[in-house]
C-alpha positions in Angstrom: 106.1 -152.2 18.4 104.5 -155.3 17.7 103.4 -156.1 21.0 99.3 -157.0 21.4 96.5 -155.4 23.1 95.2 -157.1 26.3 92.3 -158.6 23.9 94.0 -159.9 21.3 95.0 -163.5 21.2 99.2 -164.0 22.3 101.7 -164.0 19.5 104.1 -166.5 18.4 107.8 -165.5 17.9 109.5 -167.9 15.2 113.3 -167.6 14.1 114.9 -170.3 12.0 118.3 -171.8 13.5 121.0 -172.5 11.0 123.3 -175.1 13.0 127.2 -175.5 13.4 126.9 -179.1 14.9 124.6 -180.9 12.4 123.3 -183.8 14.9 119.8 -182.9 13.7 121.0 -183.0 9.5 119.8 -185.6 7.6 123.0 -186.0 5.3 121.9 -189.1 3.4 118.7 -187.4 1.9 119.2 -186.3 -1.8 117.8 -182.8 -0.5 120.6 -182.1 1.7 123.3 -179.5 0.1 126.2 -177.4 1.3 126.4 -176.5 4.8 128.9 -173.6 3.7 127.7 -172.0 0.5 126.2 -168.7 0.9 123.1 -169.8 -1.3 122.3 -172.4 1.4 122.4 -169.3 4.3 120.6 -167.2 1.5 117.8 -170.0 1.0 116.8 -170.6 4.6 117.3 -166.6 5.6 114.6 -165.9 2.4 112.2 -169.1 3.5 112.5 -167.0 7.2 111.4 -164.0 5.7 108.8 -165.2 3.6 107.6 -166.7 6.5 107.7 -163.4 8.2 110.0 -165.0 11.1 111.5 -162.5 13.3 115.3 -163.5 13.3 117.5 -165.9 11.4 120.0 -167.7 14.1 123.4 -168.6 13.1 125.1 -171.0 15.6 128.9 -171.1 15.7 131.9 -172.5 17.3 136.0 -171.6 17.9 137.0 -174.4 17.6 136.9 -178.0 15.4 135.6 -180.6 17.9 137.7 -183.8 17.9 137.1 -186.8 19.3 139.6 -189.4 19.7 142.4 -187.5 18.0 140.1 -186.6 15.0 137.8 -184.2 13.8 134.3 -184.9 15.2 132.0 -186.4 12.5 129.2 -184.2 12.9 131.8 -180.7 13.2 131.1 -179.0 9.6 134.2 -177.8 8.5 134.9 -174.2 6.5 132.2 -172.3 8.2 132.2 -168.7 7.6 132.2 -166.0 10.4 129.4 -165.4 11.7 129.2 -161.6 11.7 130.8 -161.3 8.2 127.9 -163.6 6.6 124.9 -162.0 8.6 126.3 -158.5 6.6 125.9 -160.3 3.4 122.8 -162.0 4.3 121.6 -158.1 5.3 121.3 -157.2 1.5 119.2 -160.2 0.4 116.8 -159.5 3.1 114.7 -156.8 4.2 113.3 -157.0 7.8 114.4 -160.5 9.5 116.0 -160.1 12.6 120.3 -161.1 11.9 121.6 -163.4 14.8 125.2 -164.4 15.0 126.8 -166.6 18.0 129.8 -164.8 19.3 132.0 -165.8 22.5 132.2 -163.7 25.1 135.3 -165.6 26.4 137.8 -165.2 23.4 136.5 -161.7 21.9 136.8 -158.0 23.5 133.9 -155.5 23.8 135.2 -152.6 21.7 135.8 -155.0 18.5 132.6 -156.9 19.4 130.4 -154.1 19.9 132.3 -151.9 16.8 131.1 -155.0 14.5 127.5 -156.0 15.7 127.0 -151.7 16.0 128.0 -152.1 12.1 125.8 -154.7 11.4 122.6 -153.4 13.1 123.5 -149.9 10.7 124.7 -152.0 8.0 120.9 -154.1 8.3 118.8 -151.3 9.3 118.7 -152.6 12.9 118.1 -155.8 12.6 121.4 -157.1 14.5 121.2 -159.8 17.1 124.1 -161.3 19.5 123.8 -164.9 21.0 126.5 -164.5 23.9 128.1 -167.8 24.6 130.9 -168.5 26.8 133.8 -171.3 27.3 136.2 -172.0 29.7 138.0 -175.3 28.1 141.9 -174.9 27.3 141.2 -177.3 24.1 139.4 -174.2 22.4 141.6 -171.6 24.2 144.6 -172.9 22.2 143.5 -170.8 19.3 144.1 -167.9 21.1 146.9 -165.9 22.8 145.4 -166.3 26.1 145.3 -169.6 26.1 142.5 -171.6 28.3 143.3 -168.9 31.1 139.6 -168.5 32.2 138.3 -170.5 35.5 134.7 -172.2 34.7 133.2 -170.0 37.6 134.2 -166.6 36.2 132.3 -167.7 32.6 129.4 -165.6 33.4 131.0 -162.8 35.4 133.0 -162.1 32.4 130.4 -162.1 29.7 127.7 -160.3 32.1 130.3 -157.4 32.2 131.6 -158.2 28.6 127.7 -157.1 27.7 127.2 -154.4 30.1 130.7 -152.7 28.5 129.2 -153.0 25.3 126.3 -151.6 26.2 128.3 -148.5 27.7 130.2 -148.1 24.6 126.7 -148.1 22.5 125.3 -145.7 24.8 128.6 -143.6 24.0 127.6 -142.1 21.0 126.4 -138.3 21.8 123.9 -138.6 18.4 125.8 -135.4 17.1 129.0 -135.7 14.8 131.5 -137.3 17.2 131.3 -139.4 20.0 131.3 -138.8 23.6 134.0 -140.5 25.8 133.9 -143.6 28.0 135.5 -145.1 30.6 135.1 -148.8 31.6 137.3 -149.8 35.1 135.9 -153.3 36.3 137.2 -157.1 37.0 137.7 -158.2 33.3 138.0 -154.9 31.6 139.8 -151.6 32.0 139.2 -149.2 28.5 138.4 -145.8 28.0 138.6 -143.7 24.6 135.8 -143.0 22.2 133.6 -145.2 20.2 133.9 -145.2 16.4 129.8 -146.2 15.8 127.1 -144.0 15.5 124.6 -145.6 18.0 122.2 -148.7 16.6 119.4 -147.6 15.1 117.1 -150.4 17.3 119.4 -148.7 20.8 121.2 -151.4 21.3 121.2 -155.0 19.2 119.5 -157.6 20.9 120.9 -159.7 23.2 120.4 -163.8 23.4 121.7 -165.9 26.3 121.2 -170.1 26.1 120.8 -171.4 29.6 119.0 -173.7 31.5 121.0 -174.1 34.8 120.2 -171.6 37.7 123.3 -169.4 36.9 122.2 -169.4 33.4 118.3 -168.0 34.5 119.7 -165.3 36.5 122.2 -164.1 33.5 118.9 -164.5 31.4 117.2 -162.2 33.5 119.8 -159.9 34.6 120.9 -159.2 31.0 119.1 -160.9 28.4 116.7 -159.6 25.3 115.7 -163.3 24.9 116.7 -166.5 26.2 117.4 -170.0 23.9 116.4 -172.8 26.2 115.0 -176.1 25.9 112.0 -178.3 27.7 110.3 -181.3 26.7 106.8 -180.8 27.9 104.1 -178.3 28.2 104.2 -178.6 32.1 108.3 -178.4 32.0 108.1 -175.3 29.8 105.3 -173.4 32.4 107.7 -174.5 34.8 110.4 -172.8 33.2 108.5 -169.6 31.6 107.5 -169.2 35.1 110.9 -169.4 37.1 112.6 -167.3 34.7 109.8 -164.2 34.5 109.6 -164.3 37.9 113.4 -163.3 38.5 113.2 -160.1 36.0 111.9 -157.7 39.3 115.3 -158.0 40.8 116.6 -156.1 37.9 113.8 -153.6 37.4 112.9 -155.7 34.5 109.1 -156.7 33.0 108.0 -159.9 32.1 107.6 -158.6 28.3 111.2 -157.3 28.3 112.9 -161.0 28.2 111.4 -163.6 25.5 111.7 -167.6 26.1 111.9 -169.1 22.8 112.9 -172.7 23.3 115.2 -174.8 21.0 112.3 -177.2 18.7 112.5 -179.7 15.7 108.8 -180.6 14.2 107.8 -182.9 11.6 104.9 -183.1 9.1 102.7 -185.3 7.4 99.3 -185.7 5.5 97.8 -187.6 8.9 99.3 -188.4 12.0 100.3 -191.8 11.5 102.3 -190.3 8.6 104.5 -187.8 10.6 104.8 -190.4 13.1 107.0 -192.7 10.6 108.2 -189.8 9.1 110.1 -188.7 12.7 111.2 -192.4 13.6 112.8 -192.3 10.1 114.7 -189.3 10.7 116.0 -190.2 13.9 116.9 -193.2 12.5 119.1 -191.4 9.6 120.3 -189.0 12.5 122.0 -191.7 14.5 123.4 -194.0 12.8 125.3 -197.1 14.2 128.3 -195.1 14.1 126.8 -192.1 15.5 125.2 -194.1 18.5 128.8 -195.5 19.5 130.7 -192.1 19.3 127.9 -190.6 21.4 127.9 -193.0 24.0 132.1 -192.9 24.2 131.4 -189.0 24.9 129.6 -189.9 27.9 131.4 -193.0 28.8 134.6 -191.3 28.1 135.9 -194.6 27.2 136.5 -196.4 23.8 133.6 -198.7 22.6 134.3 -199.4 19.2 134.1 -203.0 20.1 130.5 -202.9 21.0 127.9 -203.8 19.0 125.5 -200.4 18.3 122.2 -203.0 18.1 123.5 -204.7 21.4 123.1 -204.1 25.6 124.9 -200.8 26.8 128.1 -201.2 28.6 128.4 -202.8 32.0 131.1 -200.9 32.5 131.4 -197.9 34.2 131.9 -194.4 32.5 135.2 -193.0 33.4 135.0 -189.5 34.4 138.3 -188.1 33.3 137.8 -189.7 30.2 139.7 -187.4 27.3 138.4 -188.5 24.0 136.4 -185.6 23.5 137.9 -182.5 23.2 136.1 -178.7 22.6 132.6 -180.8 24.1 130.4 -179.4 26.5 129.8 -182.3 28.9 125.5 -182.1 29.6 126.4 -183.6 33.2 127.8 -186.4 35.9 128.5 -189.5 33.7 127.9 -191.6 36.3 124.5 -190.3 36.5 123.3 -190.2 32.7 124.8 -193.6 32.5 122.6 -195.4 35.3 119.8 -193.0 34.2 120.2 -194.5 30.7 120.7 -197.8 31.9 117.3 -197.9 33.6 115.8 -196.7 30.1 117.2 -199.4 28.6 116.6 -202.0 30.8 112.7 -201.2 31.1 111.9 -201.0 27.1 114.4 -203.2 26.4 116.2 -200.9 24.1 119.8 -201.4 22.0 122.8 -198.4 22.5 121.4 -197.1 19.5 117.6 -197.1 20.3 118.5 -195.5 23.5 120.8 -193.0 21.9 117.9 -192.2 19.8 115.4 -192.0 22.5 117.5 -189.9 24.9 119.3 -187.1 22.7 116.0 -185.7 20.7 115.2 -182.5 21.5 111.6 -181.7 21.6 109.6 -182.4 18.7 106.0 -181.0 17.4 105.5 -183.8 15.4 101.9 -184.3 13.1 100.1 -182.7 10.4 100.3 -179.2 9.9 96.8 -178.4 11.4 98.2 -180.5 14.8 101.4 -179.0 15.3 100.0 -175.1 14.4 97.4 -176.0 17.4 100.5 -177.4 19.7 102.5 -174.7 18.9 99.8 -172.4 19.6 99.0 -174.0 23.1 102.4 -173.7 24.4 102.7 -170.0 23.9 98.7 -169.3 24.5 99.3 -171.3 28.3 102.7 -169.4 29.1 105.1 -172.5 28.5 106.8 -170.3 25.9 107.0 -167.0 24.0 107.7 -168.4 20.6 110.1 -170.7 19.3 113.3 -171.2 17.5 113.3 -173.9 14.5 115.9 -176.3 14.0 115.0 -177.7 10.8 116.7 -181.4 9.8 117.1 -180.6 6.2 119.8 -177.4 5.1 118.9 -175.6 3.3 115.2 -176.6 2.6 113.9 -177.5 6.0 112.0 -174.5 6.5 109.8 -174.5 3.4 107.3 -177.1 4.5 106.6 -174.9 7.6 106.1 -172.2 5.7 104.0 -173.0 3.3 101.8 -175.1 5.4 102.0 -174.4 9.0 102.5 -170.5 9.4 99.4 -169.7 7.3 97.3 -171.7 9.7 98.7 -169.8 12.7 97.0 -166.5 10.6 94.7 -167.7 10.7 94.5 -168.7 14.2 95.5 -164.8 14.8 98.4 -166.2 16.4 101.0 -164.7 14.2 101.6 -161.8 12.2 100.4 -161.3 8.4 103.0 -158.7 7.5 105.8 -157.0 9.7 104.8 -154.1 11.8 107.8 -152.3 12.2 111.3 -152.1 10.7 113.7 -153.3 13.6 114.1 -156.8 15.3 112.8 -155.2 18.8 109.9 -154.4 16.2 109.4 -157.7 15.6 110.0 -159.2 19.0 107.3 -156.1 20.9 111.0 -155.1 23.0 111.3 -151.9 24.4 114.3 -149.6 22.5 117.5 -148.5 25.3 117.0 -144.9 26.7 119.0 -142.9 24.1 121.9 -140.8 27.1 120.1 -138.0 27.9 122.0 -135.5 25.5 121.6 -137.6 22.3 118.3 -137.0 20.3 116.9 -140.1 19.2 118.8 -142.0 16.7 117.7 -142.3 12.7 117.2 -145.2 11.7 118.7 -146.8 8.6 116.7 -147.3 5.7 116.0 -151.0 5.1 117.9 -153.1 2.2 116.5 -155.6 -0.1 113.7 -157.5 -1.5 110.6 -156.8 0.4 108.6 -159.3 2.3 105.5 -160.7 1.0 102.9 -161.7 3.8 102.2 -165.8 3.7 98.2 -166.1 2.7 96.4 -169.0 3.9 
């Protein structure tokens, strides 16, 4: 395990996200390639491991977005699955942690867990699964069940979507065949025997995204890590704090679940120059057409007529407004509306510059030397465990943080100089799932590909 002595300074966790909905790509730069091409998965999983990250993170969705009867502008079209690409990208790397985004919703726990128990083998257990769930019709559509699932039974269904799983992973008696297993609950009634020796890390790691209440006690009832988001040191401890706190209730330990928010980060030679360098790229990230469509997905109403460098609407979002379809609304309309409008009003800022000032996530933005000292703060003060990259460039985002801000953290001591162990829970200090009593411990798979070279400061 990879988990330090009382003495020794706090780690950082780092795993580079590869996005489905590019809002953070910078298309118009000359650097930006395919979205789709295995050799652009292949570049940024290889900059992770150089960088001796501990998971790649593959974001997907069901379903095209559309908006207004189209296909949404920032949907990337002819995405491959996310399972079948992690098992390719598991023989051009050799320890990074594999993450793929799987619904819980529109998928069953035998075939899920049968394919994630193949990829952790497959990998040398290295397997992660980011458990999201949906409740819309629009994406339900694409399946024989249709949009059949209430919004409030979301996280019923995938908290015992994961706990079946983890039954049928626990199945396996480590000898030749498996031993049977019998799931009878709300969402699920099997029983038969489980075709997948058991993972060589116990069971894959498990990811949940949430920031709502329900979310933090599905994190903390279930999860091996949690994806989240904050803006601020003092949010963050806020956070970190809430969410650690509710693990007791399920006989957990504060080091069993890992907070790794959602971050972007820009560099430059000083801080003046990383300063243009972000206002630049938010610029190219919202453009005037951009700015519009976002604000008709909270207005629910068609703007096109307004002027992107002009006032925000005086008009009042509708909230049964249908001209986004397969989106996640972030809250009340009527409430991001007038907060936006009070924004607006007090800097005197166009749609677009309000667009661009309310939709960034949060930034570490400065030279390398800054943001390795930021970054280090937030984890050193308990306002995060480590962090999950969302680079604005595919597939070369990563490489500037490599090269320049992870050798720094070395030599902070705030991050590993070579991989300890073999397995993602390696990586992330987790503890390994009791084996059932009448299994011996399983092997574990040798590891495939290229071998990780340590960055040297």
């Amino acid at each position: 395990m990879n988990t330090p002595a009382r003495n020794e300074r706090k780690q950082i966790h780092l795993a580079a996200h590869f996005p489905g909905v590019n809002s953070t790509t910078v298309w118009a730069d000359p650097r930006s390639r395919s979205q789709i091409d295995f050799s652009s998965f292949e570049h940024v999983a290889r900059t992770a491991e150089r960088g001796l990250f501990d998971f790649f993170f593959l974001a997907e969705g069901l379903r095209l977005r559309e908006h207004k009867g189209r296909v949404h502008d920032l949907d990337v079209v002819g995405r491959p699955e996310s399972i079948t690409l992690l098992n390719a990208l598991a023989a051009v790397t050799e320890r990074l942690g594999l993450a793929a985004t799987v619904n819980a919703t529109f998928n069953e726990p035998y075939d899920l867990a049968r394919r994630l128990g193949t990829l952790d083998h497959l990998s040398g257990g290295r397997a992660a699964w980011n458990v999201v769930t949906s409740s819309d019709a629009f994406t339900g559509e694409n399946f024989r069940r249709g949009g059949y699932l209430d919004r409030g039974d979301r996280y019923t269904r995938a908290a015992e979507f994961v706990a079946t799983a983890r039954e049928l992973w626990d199945s396996w008696d480590g000898g030749d065949a498996p031993s049977p297993f019998a799931h009878t609950g709300r969402h699920f009634d099997i029983s038969g025997e489980f075709g997948v020796r058991r993972s060589p890390q116990g069971h894959p790691v498990v990811i949940q995204a949430g920031d709502s209440d329900e979310g933090r006690e599905f994190a903390a009832s279930t999860a091996d890590i949690i994806f989240t988001r904050h803006g601020t040191v003092e949010a963050g401890r806020e956070f970190y704090a809430d969410v650690k706190r509710r693990l007791g209730a399920y006989g957990r330990r504060p080091e069993d679940l890992k907070i790794m928010p959602g971050v972007t980060f820009v560099l430059g030679d000083t801080a003046a120059e990383a300063q243009e360098n972000a206002a630049e790229i938010r610029r190219l990230q919202v453009s005037p057409q951009n700015a519009i469509l976002t604000l008709e997905q909270i207005w629910g109403r068609d703007l096109s007529a307004y002027d992107p460098d002009g006032p925000l609407p005086d008009i009042d979002p509708d909230p049964d407004g249908e001209l986004a379809q397969g989106r996640v609304r972030l809250g009340d309309p009527l409430a991001i509306a007038e907060k936006w409008r009070a924004l607006s009003a007090a800097k005197g800022l166009s749609i677009r510059q309000t667009v661009i000032e309310t939709t960034g996530r949060q930034s570490f933005i400065g030279t390398p030397q800054s943001v390795a000292a930021e970054l280090d703060e937030f984890v050193r003060t308990d306002a995060a465990d480590g962090f999950i990259l969302i680079p604005h460039l595919t597939p070369g985002g990563l490489d500037d943080f490599v090269a320049r801000v992870v050798p720094l953290l070395q030599e902070r001591g705030s991050f590993r100089t070579r991989y300890e162990g073999t397995t993602l829970r390696d990586h992330l200090g987790l503890p390994q799932p009791t084996a059932p009593a009448s299994a011996p411990p399983a092997p574990v798979a040798p590891a495939r590909g290229t071998r990780a070279k340590a960055v040297k400061g």
